[in-house]
N, C-alpha and C positions, 0 to 999 in steps of 0.2 A: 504494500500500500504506500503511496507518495505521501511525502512529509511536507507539509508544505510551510512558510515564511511568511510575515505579513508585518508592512510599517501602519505605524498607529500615527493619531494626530500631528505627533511630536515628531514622526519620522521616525522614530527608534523601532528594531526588528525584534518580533516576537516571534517563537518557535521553538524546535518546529511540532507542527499540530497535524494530525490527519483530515482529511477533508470533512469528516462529517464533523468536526471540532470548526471549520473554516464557517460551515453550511450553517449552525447555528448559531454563531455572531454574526453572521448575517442577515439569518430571518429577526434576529434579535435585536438588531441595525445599528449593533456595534462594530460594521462594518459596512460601507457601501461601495457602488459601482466603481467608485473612484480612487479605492484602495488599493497599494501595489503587493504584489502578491509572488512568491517565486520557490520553485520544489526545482529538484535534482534533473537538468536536462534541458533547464530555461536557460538560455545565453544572457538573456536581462533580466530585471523584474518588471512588472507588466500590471498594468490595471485590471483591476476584477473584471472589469468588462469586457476583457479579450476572451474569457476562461469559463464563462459563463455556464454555458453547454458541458464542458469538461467536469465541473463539478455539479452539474444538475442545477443551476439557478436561473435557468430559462425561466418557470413560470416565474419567477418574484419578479422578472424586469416587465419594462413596460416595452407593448408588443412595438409601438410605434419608435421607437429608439433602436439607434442601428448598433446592437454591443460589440461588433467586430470594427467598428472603427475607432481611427489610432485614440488611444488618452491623449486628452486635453486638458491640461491645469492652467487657473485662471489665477496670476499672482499679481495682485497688485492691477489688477483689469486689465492686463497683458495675455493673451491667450498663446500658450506657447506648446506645442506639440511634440509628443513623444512619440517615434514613429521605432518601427521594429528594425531597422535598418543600422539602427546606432550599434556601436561597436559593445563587445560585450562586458558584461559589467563581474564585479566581483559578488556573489550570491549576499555579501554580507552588506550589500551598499546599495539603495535604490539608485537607479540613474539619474545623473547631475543633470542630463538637458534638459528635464522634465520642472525641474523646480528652481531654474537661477533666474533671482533677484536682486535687487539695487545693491548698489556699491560692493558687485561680486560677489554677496551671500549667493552658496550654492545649497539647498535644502536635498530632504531625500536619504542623505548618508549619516551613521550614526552618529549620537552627538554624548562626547565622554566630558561629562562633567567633573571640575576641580573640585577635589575633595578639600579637606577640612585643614591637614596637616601644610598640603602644596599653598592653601592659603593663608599658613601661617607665615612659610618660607620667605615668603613672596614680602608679608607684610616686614617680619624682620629687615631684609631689604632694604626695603621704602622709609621705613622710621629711620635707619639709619642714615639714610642719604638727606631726608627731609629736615633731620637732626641737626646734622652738620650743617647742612649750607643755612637752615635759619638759626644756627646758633649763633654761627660769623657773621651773618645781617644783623640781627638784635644786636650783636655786642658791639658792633661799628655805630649803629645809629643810636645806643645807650649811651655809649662813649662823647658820641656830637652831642646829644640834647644833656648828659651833664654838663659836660665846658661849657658850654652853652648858658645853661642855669648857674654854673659856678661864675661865670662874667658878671650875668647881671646881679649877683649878689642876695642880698636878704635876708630877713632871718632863720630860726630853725625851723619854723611854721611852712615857710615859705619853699625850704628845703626839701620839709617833707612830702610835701606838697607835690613838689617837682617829681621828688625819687616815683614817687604811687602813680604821678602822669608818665613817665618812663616805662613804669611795670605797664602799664593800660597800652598805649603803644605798641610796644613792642610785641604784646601775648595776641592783638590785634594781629600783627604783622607775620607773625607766626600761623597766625590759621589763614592769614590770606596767601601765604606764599604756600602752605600744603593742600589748601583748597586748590589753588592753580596747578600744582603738582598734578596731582591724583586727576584731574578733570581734563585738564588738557593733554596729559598722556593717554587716559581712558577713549578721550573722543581722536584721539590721532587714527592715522592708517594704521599702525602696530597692535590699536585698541588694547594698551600693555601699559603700565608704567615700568621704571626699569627691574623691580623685583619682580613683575609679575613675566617679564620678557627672559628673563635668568632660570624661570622655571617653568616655564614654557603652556604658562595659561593665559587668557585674556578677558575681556567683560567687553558682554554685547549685550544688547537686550532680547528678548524671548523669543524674536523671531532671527536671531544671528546678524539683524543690524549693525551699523556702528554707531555709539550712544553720541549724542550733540552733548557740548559744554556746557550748556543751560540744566542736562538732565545729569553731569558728570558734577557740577558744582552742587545738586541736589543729593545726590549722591555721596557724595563727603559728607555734610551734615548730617544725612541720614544713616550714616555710618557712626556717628559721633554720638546719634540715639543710642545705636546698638551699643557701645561701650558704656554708656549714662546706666542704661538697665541690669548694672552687673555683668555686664559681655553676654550677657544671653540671646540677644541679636546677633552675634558674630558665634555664638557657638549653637544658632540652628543651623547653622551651614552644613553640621553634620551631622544632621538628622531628617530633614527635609527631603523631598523625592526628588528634586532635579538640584539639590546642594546650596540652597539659593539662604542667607542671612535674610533679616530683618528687614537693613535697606534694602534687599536686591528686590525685595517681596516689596517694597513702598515705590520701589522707582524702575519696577518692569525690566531688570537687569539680568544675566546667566554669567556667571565667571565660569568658563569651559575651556579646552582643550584651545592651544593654541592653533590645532589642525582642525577644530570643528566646524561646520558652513563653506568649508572647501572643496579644492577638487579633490582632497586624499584626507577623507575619513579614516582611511584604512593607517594614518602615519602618526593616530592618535595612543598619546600613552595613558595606561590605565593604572600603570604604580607610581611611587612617589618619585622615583627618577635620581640620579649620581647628584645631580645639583642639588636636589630637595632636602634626601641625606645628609650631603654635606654642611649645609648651611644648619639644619635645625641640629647638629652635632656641636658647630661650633656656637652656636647662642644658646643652646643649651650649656656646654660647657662653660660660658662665659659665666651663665645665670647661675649655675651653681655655685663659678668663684666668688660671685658676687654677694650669694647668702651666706657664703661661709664668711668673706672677709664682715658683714656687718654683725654673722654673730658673734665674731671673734672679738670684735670691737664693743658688742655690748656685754661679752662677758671681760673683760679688760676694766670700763668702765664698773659694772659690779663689784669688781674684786677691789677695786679702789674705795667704795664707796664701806667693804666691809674693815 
């Protein structure tokens, strides 16, 4: 009996099932005419409505409908044709000419979603790079508006005054330079910032889009929710059906495979990868010296105090 394959909504391949498992998601109409479909001897996968006959689902069509012609997928009100001529496909990947869309989203092939740990990697990364360079910005323009404040003089009022407009500033300046980080690398062609480009995932939105800066600058904030709630926003990621946080859930986002909505589904990696490894080893090991040196220091401090 033939096995047969089938993408869902989302494009992703379920199987394999035997036909009469096919027959009753379909009278069920958790599957329609328009669903691609592929068992052992198909060079492509193919719309249910080539196969009709094959698996018995002649009476459910409608008589006036010709099911022997090619699928037609309508994306974005572009009618664009799948003809059986196209070269053959890998059983594991619906065919890409059937469902490519703007800015070279390619639909149809599966889509491997970044887990939880690759986006921890990724973030370590980014903090550190976001780190550094707005450290050196605050501390240049802290440095100017002291001199600054220490010219014009005043008293300690007035000092302190200054110091607290300094702190305001610059924590300002800090979120607007990691906002423009994260947003404008998210909406680049890369759709990457560079942690997330070092371990080989990216953020698009649900349809494999590329995200605009209006919805990348929301995104940050909505990110900064997900930390406010105890990181419980950042740690749905690894529990959710397509890996998606808090924000990605507010602002219609997917952080996935940096091969996903291309033409080689098949060059997607599904473990955490030599980079991913590497990196949470080393911030791991950092964060450990880190707890040891400050419990070292509060036991130091104790033994002083007895």
């Amino acid at each position: 009996m033939s096995q047969w394959y089938y993408a869902d909504a989302q494009r992703e391949r379920h199987g394999p099932v035997d036909a009469d498992t096919l027959r009753g998601k379909f009278r069920q109409n958790e599957l329609d005419l328009s669903t691609l479909v592929w068992r052992e001897g198909m060079q492509q996968w193919q719309a249910l409505s080539t196969v009709t006959e094959e698996l018995q689902l002649v009476e459910k069509a409608n008589p006036g409908i010709d099911l022997r012609a090619d699928y037609v997928a309508i994306e974005n009100g572009t009618a664009v044709a799948g003809t059986a001529t196209a070269e053959p496909h890998s059983p594991y990947t619906a065919p890409a000419s059937t469902t490519l869309g703007g800015d070279g989203v390619i639909h149809g092939g599966e889509v491997v979603y970044a887990g939880f740990w690759k986006r921890v990697a990724a973030y370590c990364i980014d903090s550190l790079i976001v780190g550094l360079v707005g450290g050196v910005v605050a501390m240049v323009i802290g440095m100017a508006l002291g001199l600054g404040m220490a010219g014009i003089g005043g008293g300690s009022d007035a000092m302190g005054a200054g110091f607290i407009m300094i702190q305001l500033l610059t924590n300002l300046l800090s979120i607007a330079l990691s906002a423009a980080y994260y947003a404008g690398f998210h909406a680049s062609t890369g759709k990457a910032t560079l942690g997330k480009m070092a371990v080989g995932i990216k953020v698009v939105r649900t349809d494999g889009a590329r995200i605009s800066i209006a919805r990348g600058i929301g995104r940050y904030f909505a990110a900064m929710l997900s930390g406010l709630i105890l990181c419980i926003g950042f740690v749905m990621a690894a529990f959710t059906e397509r890996k998606q946080g808090l924000h990605d859930m507010l602002c219609d986002t997917l952080v996935v495979d940096k091969w996903a909505f291309t033409e080689h589904p098949e060059w997607q990696q599904r473990g955490l990868g030599t980079v991913t490894i590497v990196i949470l080893s080393i911030f791991g090991l950092l964060l450990a010296v880190g707890i040891f040196a400050m419990l070292a220091v509060i036991g130091i401090a104790a033994s002083q105090f007895n």
